[in-house]
N, C-alpha and C positions, 0 to 999 in steps of 0.2 A: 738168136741167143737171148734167154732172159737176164735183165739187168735189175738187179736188187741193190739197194744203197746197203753200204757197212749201218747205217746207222735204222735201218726198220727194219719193224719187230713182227717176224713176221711167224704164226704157229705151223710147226713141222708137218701136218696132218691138212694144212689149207695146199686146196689143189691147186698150180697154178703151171699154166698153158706155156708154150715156147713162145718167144717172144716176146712176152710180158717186160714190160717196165714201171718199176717201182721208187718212187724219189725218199728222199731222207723224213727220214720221223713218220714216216707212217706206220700204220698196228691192223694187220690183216689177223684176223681173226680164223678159228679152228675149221669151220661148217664155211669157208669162202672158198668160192671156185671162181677162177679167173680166167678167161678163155682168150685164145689167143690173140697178139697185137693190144690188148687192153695196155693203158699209160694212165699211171695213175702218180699225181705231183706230190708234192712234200708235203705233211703233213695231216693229211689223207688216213680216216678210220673205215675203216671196211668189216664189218662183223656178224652175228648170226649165221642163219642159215640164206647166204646172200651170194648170187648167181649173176655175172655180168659176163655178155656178151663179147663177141670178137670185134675188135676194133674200135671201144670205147674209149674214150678220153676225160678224166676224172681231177678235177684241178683242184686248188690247194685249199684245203682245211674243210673238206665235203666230208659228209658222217654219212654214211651210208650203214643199212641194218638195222641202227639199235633199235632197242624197244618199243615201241609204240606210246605215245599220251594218251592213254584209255585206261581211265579207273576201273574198267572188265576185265583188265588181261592180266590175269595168272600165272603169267610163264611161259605158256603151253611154246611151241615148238610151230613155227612160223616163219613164212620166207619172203624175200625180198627176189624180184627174178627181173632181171634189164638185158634186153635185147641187144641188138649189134650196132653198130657205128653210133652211139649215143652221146653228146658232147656234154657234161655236169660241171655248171662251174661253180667258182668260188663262194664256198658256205653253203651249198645245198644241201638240204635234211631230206632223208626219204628211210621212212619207218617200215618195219616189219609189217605183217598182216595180221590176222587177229581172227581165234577161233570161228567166234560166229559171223565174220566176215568173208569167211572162208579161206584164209589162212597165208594170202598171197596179196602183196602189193607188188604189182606188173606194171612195168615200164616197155614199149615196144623198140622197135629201132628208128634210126635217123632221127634222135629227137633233139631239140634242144633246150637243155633245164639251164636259164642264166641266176645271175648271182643270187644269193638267198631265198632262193624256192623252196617252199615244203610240201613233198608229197606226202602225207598222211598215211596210216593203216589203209591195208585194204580197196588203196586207189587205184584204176585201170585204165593205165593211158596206152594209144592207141601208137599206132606209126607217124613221124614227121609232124609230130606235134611242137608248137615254140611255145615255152611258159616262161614270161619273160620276169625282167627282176623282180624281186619281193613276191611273185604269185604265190597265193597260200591255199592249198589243198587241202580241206578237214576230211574226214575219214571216211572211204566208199563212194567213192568220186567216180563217175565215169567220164575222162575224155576221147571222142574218137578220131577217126587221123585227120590231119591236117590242118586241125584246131590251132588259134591264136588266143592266146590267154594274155593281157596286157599288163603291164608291170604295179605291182601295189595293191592287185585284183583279190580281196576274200572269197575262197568257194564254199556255199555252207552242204556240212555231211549228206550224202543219198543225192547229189546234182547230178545231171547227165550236159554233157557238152555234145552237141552235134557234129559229125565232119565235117570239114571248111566255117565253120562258126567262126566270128574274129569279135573279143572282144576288149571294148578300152579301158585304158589304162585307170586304176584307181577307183574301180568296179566294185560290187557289191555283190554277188549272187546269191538268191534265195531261193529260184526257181530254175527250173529244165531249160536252158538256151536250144529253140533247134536247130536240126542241121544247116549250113548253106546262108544265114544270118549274121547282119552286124546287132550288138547288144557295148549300151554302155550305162552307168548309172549307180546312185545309189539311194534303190534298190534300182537294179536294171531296165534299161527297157528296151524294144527292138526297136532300130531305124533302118529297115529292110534289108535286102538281100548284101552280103558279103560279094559284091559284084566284082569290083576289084581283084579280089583270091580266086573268085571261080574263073574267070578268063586267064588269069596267070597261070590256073592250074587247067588249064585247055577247054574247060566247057564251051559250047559252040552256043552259037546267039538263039539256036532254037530250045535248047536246055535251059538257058538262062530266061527266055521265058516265059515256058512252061514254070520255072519257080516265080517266076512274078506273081503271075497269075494264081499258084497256088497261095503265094502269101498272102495275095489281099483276100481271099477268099476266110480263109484263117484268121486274121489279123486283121482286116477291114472292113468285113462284112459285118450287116448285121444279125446273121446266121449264129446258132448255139456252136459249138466246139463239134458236139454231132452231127449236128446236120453239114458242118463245116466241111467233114473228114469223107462223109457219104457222098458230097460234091464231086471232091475232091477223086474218088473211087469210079462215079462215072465219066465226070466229063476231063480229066488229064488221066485215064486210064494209061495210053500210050506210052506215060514219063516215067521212069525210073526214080529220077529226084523226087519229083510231085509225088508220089506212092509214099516215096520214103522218108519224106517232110510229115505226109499226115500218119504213118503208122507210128513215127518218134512222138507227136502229137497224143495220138490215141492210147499209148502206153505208159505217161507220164504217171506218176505217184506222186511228187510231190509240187505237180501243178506244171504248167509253161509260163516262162516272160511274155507276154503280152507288147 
């Protein structure tokens, strides 16, 4: 049974799933779909065109939707879309998308956004991602799963975060973190493999390293970026990781942490 408080205000035409719970003073908006088991606490704005998932948990005075902070955006007609069991806590900002962004800022599932996060326009975060307090997302962000973002962290617009990347607290980012790396700094830097996460999240001692190996090769040698990645392509052919360390490498635009 859904449970809507007497006192929020919520529009006739906003879709909203069974089970749903809705606490006092919150303003769900016209273009909101709310899918089911979502819980969303007091005082909770929810608005646009903004799509959250089954089993979310959205805590007290989170803005979800509005507008975007881009002196480009005109209006246009842009979505917010957040996956399932998602935990959003208190004071989280997570903005619409933006035309030439392509019009979506995507949140996955199993993630956790803690207190005063902002996801920006047009950001793409991945599955079981933690963005801890204060993390600040500028616009067209990529993070992907199982990424650590540490609290107080600035990301600057066009970043890619790597899967299992962990980085610390009170950071700086101006460049592409890759996958499978700890990064701290301001401006960042790497201090090798995120080893701790990757055996938590089951990598075997022979994956782990195959990425050693990849990283010094990348990151310790004194080989070009090129010639790094070419190494890298014959001699840890076999690795999955190592392949997918140097192809994150080779596709960067706006450079790698070093």
């Amino acid at each position: 049974m859904t449970r809507i408080h007497s006192t929020a205000l919520i529009h006739p035409k906003a879709r909203i799933d069974d089970d749903v719970e809705i606490g006092p003073f919150c303003v769900i908006g016209e273009n909101v779909q709310l899918h089911r088991g979502v819980q969303v606490a007091s005082h909770v704005v929810i608005e646009g065109w903004t799509e959250i998932g089954e089993g979310c948990r959205i805590f007290q005075f989170a803005s979800i939707g509005a507008v975007p902070q881009d002196l480009k955006f005109r209006g246009e007609k842009s979505h917010v879309v957040i996956g399932k069991q998602n935990t959003i806590r208190e004071y989280v900002t997570v903005h619409r998308g933006t035309e030439p962004g392509g019009g979506v800022t995507r949140i996955g599932d199993h993630n956790l956004l803690m207190a005063y996060v902002h996801v920006a326009h047009d950001c793409q975060i991945g599955n079981r991602v933690i963005l801890a307090n204060a993390a600040t997302l500028a616009g067209h962000i990529v993070v992907q799963d199982n990424a650590v973002i540490g609290g107080v962290t600035g990301l600057h617009q066009f970043v890619r975060i790597g899967r299992h990347a962990i980085i610390g607290g009170c950071s700086a980012i101006a460049q592409d973190i890759p996958p499978f790396v700890s990064a701290v700094g301001n401006r960042a830097k790497l201090y090798g493999l995120n080893t701790v996460g990757l055996k938590r999240h089951g990598f075997s001692d022979e994956q782990v390293t195959s990425l050693k190996t990849a990283y010094k090769i990348l990151f310790r040698s004194k080989l070009s970026m090129k010639e790094s990645v070419e190494k890298i392509r014959n001699e840890l052919s076999g690795s999955p990781e190592a392949q997918e360390m140097a192809t994150f490498v080779e596709s960067s635009e706006r450079g790698v942490c070093r």
